[in-house]
C-alpha positions in Angstrom: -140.6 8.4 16.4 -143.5 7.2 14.7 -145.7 3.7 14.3 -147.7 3.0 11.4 -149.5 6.7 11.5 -148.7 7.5 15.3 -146.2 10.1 16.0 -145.0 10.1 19.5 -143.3 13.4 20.4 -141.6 15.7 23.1 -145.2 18.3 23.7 -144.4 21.4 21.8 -144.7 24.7 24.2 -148.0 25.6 21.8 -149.4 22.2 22.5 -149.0 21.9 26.3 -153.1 23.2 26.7 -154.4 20.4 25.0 -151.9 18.0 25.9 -153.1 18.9 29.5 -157.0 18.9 28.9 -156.3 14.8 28.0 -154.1 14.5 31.0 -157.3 15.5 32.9 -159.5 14.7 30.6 -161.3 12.7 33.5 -162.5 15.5 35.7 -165.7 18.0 35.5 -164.9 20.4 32.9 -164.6 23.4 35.6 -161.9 21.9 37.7 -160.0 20.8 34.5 -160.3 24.3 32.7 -158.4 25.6 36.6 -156.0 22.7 36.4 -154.9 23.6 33.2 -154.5 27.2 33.5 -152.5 26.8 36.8 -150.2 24.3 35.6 -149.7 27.1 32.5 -149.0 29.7 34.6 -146.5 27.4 36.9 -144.8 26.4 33.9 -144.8 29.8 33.0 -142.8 31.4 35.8 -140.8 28.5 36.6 -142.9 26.6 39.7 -143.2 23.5 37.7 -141.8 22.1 34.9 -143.6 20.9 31.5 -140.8 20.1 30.0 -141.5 16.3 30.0 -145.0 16.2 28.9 -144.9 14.0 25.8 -148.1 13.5 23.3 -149.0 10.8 20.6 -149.9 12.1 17.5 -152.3 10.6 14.6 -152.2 11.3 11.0 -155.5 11.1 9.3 -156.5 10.4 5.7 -156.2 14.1 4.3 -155.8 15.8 7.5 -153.3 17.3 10.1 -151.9 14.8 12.9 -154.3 14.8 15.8 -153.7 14.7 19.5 -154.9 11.1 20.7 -152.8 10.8 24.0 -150.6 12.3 26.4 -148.2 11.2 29.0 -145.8 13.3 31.7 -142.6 12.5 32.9 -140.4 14.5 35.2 -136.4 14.1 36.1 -135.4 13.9 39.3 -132.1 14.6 40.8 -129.7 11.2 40.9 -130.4 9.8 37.5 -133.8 9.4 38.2 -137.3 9.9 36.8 -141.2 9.7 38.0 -143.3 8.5 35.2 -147.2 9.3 35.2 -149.8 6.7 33.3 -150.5 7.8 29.7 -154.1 9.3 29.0 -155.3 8.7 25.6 -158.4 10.3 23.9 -158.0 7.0 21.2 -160.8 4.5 21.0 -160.3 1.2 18.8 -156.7 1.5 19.4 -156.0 2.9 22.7 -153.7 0.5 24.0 -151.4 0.7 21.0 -151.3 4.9 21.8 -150.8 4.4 25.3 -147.7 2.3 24.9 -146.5 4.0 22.5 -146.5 6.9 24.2 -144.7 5.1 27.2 -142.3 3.5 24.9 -141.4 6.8 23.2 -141.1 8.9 27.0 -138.8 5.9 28.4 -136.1 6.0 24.9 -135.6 9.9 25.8 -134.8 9.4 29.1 -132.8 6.7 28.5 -130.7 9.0 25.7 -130.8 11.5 28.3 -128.8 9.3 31.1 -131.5 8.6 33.7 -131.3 5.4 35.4 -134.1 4.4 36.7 -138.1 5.2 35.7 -140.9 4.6 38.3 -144.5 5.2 38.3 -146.3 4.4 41.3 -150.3 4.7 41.3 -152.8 4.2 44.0 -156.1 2.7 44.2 -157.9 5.6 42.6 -156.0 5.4 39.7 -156.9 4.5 35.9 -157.3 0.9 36.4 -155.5 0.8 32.8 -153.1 3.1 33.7 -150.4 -0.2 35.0 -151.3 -2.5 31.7 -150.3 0.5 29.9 -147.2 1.2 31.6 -146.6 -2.7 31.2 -146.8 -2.9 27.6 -144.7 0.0 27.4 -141.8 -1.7 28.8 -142.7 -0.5 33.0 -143.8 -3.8 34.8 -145.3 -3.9 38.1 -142.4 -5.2 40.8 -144.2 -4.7 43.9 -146.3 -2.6 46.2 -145.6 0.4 48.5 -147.2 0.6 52.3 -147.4 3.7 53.4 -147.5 3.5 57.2 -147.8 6.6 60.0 -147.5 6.9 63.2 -148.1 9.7 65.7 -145.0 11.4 67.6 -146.9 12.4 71.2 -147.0 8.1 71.5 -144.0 7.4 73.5 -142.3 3.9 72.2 -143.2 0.8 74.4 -141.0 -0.8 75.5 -139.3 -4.0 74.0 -139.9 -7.4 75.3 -136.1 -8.0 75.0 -134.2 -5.0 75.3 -130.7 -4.6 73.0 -127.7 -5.4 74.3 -126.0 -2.2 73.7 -127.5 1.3 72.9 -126.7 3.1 69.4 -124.7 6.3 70.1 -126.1 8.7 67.6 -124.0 11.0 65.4 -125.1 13.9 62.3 -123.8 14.3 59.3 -121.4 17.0 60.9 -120.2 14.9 63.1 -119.4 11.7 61.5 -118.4 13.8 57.4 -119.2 12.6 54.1 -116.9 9.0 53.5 -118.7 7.9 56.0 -122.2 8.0 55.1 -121.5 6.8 51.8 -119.7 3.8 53.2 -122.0 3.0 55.9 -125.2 3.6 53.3 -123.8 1.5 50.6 -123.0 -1.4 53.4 -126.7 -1.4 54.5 -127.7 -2.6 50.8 -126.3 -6.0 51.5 -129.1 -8.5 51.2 -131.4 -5.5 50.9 -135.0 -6.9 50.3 -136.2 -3.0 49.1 -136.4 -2.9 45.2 -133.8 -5.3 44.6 -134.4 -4.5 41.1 -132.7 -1.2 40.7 -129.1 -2.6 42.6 -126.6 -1.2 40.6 -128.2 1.1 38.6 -127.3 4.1 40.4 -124.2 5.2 42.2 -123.8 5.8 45.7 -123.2 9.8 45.0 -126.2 9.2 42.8 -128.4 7.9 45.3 -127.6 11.0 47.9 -128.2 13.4 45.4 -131.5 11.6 44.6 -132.1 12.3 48.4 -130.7 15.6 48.7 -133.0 16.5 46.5 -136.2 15.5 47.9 -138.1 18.2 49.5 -137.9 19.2 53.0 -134.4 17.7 53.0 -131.9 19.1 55.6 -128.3 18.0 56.6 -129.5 18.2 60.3 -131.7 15.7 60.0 -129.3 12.5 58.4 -127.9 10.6 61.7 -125.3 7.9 61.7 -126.2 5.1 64.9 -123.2 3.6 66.0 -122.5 0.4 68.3 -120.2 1.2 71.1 -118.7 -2.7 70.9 -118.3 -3.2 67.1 -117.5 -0.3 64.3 -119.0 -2.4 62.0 -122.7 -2.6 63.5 -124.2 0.8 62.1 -127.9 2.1 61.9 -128.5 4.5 58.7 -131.6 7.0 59.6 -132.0 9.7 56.8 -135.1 11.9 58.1 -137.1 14.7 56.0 -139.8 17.4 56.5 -143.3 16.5 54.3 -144.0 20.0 52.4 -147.3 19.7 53.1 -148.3 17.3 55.6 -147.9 17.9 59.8 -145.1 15.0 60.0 -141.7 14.3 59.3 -140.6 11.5 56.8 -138.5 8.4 57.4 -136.7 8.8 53.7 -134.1 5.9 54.6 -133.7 3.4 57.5 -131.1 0.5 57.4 -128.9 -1.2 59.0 -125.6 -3.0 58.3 -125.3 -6.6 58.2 -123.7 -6.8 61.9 -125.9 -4.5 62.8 -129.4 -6.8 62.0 -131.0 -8.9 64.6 -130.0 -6.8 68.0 -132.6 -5.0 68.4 -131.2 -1.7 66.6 -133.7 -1.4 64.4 -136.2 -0.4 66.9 -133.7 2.3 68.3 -133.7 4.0 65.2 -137.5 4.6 65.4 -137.3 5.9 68.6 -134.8 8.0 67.7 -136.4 9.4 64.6 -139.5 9.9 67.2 -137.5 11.8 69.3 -136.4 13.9 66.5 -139.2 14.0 65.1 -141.4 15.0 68.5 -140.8 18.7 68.6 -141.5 19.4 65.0 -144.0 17.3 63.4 -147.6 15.3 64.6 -146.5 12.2 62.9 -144.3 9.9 61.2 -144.5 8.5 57.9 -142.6 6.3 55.5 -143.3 3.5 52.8 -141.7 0.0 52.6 -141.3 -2.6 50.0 -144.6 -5.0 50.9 -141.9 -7.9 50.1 -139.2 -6.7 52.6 -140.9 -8.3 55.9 -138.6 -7.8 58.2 -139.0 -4.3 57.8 -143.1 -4.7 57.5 -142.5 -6.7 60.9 -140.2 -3.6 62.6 -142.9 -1.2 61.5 -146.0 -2.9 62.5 -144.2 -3.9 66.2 -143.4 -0.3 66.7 -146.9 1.5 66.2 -146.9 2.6 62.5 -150.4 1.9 61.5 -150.8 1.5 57.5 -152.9 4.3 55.5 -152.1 3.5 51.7 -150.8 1.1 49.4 -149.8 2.0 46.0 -148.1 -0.3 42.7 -144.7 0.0 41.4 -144.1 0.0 37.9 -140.3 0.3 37.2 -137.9 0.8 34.4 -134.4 0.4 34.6 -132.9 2.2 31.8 -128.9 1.6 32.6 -127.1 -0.1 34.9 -124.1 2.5 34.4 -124.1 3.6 38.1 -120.7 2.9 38.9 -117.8 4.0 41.4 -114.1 3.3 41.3 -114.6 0.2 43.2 -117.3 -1.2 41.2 -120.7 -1.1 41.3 -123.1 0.7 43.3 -126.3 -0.1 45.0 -129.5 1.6 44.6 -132.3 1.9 47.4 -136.1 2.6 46.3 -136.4 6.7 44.6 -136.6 9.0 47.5 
């Protein structure tokens, strides 16, 4: 696709070098050169995948198109698709190149049925990087907290205990039908990326999970009350690949489930599930969803990053036989 004398294209195997030295174009030369080569050779035998690196291209008066800017995507499972910022190596007319090249990235996956596009950056990032992504058709929706807390620190506890207790169940246990129902129930009045409901189906969602890493069947539990079948806690736990500490992937609740004190059994029992493998917990919540900031903070997770959403919703084709389906924030 092409605007005025930019060409925006899928990065041609020959062209993935360069296309990476503009990607890192910000770092000493040494560690760039090492980058580079590495993310060659993991291309090369299959650890990574280059596939959706995209580059902007500029004709000049009498000479071959130019690499000006660069941009990397990558599909996940579910329908789904993290989005880097664009570098650009353009001066007068950088931001036209870096939306461009955002523009271009978000029509191919939209032609190749993802769902949803996100790009989240943290404070070190480009500070143009998000204006970028904007223009390019990814606003900002919100903020991530990244919160952690250690396993070894027992849960105090509450000032007005529940009620009833959760009686806790796996995915063994409790079968397929009824996660699905019980994790599409807990989206009701959801305050996490309301944006993306309905985008994605239910099946879609788990996959998205199912495909995170460190995912393992073992570790998806089902908290049921013993006085109403309705009133059910959803805990979806996960290794980190390279951190000492398990991740909370999912925690919700259904709607009779909210306001008795269930919420804070959950964490204790991913703590307790957590306690013999892992140092720490860690998850990130929608900064808008306070109830959930509220649960978090009362229950010891300290905060230790906060990044920006940008988000594209490419189709809103994620659909079941009953209508519909919900979709929580990208695992």
């Amino acid at each position: 696709m092409a605007a005025s004398n930019l060409q925006i294209l899928r990065c041609p195997a020959g062209d993935r070098g360069p296309a990476l030295e503009v990607l890192y174009q910000g770092l000493e030369r040494r560690v760039r050169s090492a980058l580079v080569a590495q993310a060659l050779e993991d291309d090369r035998t299959g650890r990574v995948d280059l596939s959706g690196l995209w580059i902007a291209r500029k004709a000049g008066w009498g000479s071959s198109p130019r690499l000006v800017g660069a941009l990397l995507t990558q599909v996940l499972p579910g329908r789904a698709a993290a989005v880097w910022a664009p570098q650009t190596t353009a001066v007068w007319n950088r931001p036209e190149v870096a939306a461009a090249l955002v523009r271009g990235a978000l029509d191919a996956l939209r032609g190749d049925g993802v769902a949803i596009a996100q790009a989240v950056l943290d404070e070190s990032a480009d500070p143009r990087g998000g204006p970028d992504l904007a223009r390019g058709g990814m606003p900002r929706v919100t903020e991530l907290v990244y919160l952690r807390r250690e396993t070894a620190t027992p849960l105090a506890a509450p000032r007005r205990p529940a009620a009833a207790r959760l009686a806790w169940r796996g995915l063994d246990e409790v079968g397929e039908p009824a996660l699905r129902d019980a994790l599409e129930a807990t989206y009701a009045g959801s305050l996490d990326m309301p944006e993306i409901e309905g985008a994605r189906s239910i099946d879609e969602v788990l996959e998205g999970h199912r495909g995170a890493a460190g995912h393992h069947p073992d570790r998806w539990r089902l908290g049921f009350a013993p006085d109403d079948p309705e009133a059910v806690a959803v805990l979806l736990l996960a290794a980190s690949p390279d951190r000492d500490a398990w991740e909370v992937v999912y925690l919700g609740l259904r709607p009779r489930a909210r306001g008795r004190g269930f919420g804070a059994q959950a964490v204790a029992h991913a703590l307790e599930a957590a306690r013999p493998h892992a140092e720490a917990i860690e998850l990130a919540v929608d900064a808008r969803n306070d109830p959930a900031v509220r649960l978090y903070r009362a229950t010891g997770f300290v905060p230790f990053d906060r990044r920006a959403v940008h988000l594209a919703v490419l189709s809103r084709g994620g659909l079941r036989a009953d209508g519909p389906g919900p979709g929580p924030p990208l695992p």
